[in-house]
N, CA, C and O atoms as a GROMACS GRO file, in nm:
protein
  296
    1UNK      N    1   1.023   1.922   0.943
    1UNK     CA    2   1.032   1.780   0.928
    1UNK      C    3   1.161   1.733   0.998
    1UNK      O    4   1.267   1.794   0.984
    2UNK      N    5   1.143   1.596   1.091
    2UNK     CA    6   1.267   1.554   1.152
    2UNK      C    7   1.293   1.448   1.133
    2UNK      O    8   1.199   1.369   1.143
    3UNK      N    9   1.423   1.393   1.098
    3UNK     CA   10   1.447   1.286   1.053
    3UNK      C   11   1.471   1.178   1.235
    3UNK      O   12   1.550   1.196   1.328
    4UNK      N   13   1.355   1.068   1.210
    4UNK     CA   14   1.362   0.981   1.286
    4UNK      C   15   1.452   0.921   1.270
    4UNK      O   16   1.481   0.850   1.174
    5UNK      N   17   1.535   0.953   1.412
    5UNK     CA   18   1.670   0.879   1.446
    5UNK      C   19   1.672   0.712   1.422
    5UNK      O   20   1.730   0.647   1.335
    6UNK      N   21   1.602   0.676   1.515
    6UNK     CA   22   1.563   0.514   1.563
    6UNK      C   23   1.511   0.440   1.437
    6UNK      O   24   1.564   0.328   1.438
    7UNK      N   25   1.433   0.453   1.330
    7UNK     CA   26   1.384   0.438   1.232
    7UNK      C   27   1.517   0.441   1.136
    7UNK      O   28   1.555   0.337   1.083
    8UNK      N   29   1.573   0.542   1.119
    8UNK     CA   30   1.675   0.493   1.041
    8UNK      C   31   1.808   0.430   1.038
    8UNK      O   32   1.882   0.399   0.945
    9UNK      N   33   1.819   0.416   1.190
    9UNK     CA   34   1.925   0.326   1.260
    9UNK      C   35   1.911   0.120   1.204
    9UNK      O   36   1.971   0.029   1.146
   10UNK      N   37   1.784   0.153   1.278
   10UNK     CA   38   1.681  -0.008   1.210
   10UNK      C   39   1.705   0.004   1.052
   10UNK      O   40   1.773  -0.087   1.005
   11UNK      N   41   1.670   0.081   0.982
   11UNK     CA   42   1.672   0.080   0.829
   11UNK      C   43   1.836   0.027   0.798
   11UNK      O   44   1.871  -0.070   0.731
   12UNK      N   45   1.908   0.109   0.860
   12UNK     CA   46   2.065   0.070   0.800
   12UNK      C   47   2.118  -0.038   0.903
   12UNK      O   48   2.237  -0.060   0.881
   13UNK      N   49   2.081  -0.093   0.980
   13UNK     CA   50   2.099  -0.224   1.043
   13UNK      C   51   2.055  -0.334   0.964
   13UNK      O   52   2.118  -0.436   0.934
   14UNK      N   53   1.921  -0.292   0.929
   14UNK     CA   54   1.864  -0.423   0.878
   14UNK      C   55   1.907  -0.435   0.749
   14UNK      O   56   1.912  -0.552   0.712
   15UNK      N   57   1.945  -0.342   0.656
   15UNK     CA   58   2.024  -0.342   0.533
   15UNK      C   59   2.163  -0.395   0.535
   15UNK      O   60   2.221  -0.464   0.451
   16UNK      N   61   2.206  -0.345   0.653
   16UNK     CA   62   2.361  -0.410   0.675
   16UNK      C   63   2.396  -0.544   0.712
   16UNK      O   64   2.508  -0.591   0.693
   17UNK      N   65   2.279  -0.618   0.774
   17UNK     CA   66   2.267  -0.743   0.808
   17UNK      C   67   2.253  -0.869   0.703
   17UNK      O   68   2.304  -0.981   0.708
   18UNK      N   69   2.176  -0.819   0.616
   18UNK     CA   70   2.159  -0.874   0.440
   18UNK      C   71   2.286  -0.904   0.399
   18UNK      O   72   2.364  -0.809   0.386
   19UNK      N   73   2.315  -0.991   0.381
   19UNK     CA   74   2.498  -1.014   0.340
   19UNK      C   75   2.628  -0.974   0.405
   19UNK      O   76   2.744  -0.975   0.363
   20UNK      N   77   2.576  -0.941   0.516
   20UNK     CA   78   2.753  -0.948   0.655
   20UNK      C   79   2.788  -1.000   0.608
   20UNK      O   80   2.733  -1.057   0.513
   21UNK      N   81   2.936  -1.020   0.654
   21UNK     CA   82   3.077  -1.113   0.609
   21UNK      C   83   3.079  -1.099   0.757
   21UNK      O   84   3.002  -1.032   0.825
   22UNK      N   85   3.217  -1.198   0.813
   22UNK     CA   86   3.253  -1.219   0.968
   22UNK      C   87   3.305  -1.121   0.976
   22UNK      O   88   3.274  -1.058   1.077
   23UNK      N   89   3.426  -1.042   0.869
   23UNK     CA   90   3.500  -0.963   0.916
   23UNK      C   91   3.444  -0.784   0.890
   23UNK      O   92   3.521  -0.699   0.847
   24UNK      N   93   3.313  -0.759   0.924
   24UNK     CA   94   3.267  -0.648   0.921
   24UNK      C   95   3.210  -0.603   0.780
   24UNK      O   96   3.144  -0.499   0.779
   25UNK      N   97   3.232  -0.688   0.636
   25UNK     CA   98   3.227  -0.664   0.512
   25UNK      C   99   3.118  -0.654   0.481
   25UNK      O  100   3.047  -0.630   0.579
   26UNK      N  101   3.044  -0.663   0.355
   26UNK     CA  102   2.925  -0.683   0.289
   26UNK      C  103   2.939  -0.756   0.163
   26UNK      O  104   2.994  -0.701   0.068
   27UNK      N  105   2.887  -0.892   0.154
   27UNK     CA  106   2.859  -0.989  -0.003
   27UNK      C  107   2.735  -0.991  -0.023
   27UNK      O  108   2.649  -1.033   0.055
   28UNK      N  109   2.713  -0.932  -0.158
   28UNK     CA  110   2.589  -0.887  -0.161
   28UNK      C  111   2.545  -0.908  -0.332
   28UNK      O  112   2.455  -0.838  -0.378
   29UNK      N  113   2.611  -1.002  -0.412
   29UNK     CA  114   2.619  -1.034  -0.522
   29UNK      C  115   2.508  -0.987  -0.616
   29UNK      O  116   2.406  -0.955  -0.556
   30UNK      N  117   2.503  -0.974  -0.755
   30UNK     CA  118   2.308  -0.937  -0.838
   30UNK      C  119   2.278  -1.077  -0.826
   30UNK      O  120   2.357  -1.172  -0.830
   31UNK      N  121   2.188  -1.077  -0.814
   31UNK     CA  122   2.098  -1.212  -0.831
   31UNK      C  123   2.127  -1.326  -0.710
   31UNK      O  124   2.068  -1.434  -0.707
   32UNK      N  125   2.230  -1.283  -0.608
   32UNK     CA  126   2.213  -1.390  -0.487
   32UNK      C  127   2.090  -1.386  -0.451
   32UNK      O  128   1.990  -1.327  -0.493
   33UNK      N  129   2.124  -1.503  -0.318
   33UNK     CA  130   2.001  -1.518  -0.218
   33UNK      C  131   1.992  -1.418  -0.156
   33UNK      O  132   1.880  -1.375  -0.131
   34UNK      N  133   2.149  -1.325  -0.092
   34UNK     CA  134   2.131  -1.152  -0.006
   34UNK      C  135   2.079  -1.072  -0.119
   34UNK      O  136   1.978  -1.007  -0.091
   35UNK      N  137   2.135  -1.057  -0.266
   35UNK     CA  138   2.001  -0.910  -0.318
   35UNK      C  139   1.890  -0.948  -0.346
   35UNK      O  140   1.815  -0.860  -0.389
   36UNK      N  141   1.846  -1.063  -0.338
   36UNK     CA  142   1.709  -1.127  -0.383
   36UNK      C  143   1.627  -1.056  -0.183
   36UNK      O  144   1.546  -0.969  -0.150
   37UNK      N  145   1.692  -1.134  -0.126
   37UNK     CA  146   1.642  -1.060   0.005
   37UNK      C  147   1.665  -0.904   0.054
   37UNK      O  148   1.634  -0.860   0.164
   38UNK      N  149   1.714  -0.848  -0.030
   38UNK     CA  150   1.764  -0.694   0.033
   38UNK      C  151   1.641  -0.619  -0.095
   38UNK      O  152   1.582  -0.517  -0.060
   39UNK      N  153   1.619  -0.663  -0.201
   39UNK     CA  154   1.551  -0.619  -0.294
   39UNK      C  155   1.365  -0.653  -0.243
   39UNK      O  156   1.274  -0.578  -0.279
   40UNK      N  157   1.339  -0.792  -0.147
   40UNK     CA  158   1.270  -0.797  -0.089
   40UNK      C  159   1.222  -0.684   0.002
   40UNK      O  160   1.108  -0.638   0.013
   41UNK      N  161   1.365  -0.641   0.081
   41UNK     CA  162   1.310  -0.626   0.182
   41UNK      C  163   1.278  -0.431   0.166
   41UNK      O  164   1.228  -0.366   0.257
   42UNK      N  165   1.318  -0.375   0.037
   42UNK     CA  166   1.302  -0.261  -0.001
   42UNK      C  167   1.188  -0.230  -0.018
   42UNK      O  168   1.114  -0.144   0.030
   43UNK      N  169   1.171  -0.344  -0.126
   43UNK     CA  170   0.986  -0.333  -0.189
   43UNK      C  171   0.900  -0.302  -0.041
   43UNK      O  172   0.835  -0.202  -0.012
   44UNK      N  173   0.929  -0.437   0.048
   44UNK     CA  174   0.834  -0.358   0.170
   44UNK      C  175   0.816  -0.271   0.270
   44UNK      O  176   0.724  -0.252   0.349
   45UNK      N  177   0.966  -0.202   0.244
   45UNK     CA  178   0.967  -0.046   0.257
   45UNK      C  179   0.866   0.040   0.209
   45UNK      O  180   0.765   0.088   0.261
   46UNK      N  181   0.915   0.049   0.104
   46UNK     CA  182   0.814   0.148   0.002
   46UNK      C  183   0.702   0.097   0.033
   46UNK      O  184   0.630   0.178   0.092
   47UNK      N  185   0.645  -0.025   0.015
   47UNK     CA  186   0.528  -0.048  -0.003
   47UNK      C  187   0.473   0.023   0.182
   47UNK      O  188   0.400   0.122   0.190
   48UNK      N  189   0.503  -0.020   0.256
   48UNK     CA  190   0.481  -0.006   0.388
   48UNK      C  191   0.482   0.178   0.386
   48UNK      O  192   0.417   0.244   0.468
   49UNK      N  193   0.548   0.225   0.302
   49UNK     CA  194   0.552   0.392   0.302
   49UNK      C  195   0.416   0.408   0.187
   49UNK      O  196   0.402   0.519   0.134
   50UNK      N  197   0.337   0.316   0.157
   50UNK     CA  198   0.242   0.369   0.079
   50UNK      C  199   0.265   0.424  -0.082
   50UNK      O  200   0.168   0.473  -0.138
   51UNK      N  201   0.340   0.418  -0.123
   51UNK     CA  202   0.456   0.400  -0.232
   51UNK      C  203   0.362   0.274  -0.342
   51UNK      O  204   0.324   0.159  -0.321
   52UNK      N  205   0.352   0.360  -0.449
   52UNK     CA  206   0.371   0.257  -0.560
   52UNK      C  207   0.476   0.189  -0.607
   52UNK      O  208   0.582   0.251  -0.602
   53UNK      N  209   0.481   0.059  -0.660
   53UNK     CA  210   0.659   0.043  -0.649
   53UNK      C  211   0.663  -0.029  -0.814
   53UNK      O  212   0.583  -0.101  -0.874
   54UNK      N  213   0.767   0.018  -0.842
   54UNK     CA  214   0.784  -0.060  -1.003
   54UNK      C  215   0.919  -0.081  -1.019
   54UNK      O  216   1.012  -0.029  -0.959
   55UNK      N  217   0.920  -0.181  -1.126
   55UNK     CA  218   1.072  -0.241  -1.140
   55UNK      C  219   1.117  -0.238  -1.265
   55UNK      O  220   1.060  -0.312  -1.345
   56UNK      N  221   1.209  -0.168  -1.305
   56UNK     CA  222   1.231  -0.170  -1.445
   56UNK      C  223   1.315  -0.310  -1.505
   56UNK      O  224   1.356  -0.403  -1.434
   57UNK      N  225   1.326  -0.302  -1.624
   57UNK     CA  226   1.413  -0.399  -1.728
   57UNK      C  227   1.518  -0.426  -1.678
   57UNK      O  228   1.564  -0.539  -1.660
   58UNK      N  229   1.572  -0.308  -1.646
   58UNK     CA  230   1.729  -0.382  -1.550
   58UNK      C  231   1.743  -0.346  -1.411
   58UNK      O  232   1.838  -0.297  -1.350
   59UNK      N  233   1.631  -0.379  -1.376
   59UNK     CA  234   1.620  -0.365  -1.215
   59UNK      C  235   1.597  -0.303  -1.081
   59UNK      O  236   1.589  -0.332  -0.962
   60UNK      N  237   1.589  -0.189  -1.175
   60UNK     CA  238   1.573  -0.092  -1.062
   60UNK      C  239   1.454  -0.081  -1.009
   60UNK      O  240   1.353  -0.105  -1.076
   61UNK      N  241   1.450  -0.044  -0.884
   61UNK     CA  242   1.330  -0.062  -0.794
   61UNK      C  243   1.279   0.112  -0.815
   61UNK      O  244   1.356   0.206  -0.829
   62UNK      N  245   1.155   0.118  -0.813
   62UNK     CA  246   1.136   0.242  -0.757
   62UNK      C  247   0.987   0.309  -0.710
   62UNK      O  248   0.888   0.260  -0.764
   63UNK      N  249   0.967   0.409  -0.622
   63UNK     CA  250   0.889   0.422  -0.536
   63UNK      C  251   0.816   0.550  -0.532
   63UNK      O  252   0.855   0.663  -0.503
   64UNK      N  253   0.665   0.493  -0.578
   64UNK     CA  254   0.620   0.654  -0.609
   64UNK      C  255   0.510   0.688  -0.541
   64UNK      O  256   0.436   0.595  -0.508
   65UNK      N  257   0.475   0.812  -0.508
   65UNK     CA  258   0.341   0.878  -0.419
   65UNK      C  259   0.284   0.964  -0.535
   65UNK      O  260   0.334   1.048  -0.611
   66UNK      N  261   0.145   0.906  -0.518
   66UNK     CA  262   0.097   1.051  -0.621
   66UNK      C  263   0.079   1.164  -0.579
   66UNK      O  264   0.060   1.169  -0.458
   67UNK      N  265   0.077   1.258  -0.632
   67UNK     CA  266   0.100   1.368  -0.658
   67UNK      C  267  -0.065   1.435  -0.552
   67UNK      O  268  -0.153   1.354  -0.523
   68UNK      N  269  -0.075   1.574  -0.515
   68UNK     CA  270  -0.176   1.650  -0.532
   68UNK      C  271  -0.227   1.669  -0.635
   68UNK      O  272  -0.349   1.685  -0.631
   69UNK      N  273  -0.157   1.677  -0.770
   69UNK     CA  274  -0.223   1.711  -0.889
   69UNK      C  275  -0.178   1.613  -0.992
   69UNK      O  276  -0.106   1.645  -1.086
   70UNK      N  277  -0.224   1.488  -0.970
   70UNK     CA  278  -0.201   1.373  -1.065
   70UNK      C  279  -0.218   1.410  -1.216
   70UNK      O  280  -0.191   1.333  -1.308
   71UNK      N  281  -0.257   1.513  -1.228
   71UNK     CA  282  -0.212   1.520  -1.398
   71UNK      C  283  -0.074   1.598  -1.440
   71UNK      O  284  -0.033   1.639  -1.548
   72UNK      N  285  -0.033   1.600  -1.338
   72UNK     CA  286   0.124   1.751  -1.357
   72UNK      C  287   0.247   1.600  -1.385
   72UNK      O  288   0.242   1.493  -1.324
   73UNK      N  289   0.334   1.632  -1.480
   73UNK     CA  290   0.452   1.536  -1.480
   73UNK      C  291   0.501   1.494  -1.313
   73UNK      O  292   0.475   1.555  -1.210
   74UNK      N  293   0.562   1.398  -1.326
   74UNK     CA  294   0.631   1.353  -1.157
   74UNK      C  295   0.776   1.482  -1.144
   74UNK      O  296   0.847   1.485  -1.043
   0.00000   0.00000   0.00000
């Protein structure tokens, strides 16, 4: 397995772009308009990776493939 260079260049560009500051920084507050859009733009990650996606009580995103043997714990 090889990790696609170009693919994850774009991934951490487009993550890094979500709340720039001028001077190279990142504002990226809970509940702004940037994590409301960076939390957007995760979901359609995963989702785009075929990923089930669920969100817990306090927020966390997360991203699941089933299994070969959907009855075995994750």
């Amino acid at each position: 397995m090889m990790i696609n260079l170009k693919r994850l260049m774009e991934t951490i560009n487009t993550s890094a772009a979500i709340g720039a500051t001028e001077n190279g920084g990142l504002y990226r507050l809970t509940l702004s308009k940037e994590d409301t859009e960076m939390r957007a733009t995760f979901v359609q990650w995963l989702e785009t990776a075929d990923l089930q996606v669920t969100v817990d009580d306090f927020g966390n995103i997360y991203g699941r493939r089933e299994g070969t043997k959907p009855d075995l714990s994750p």
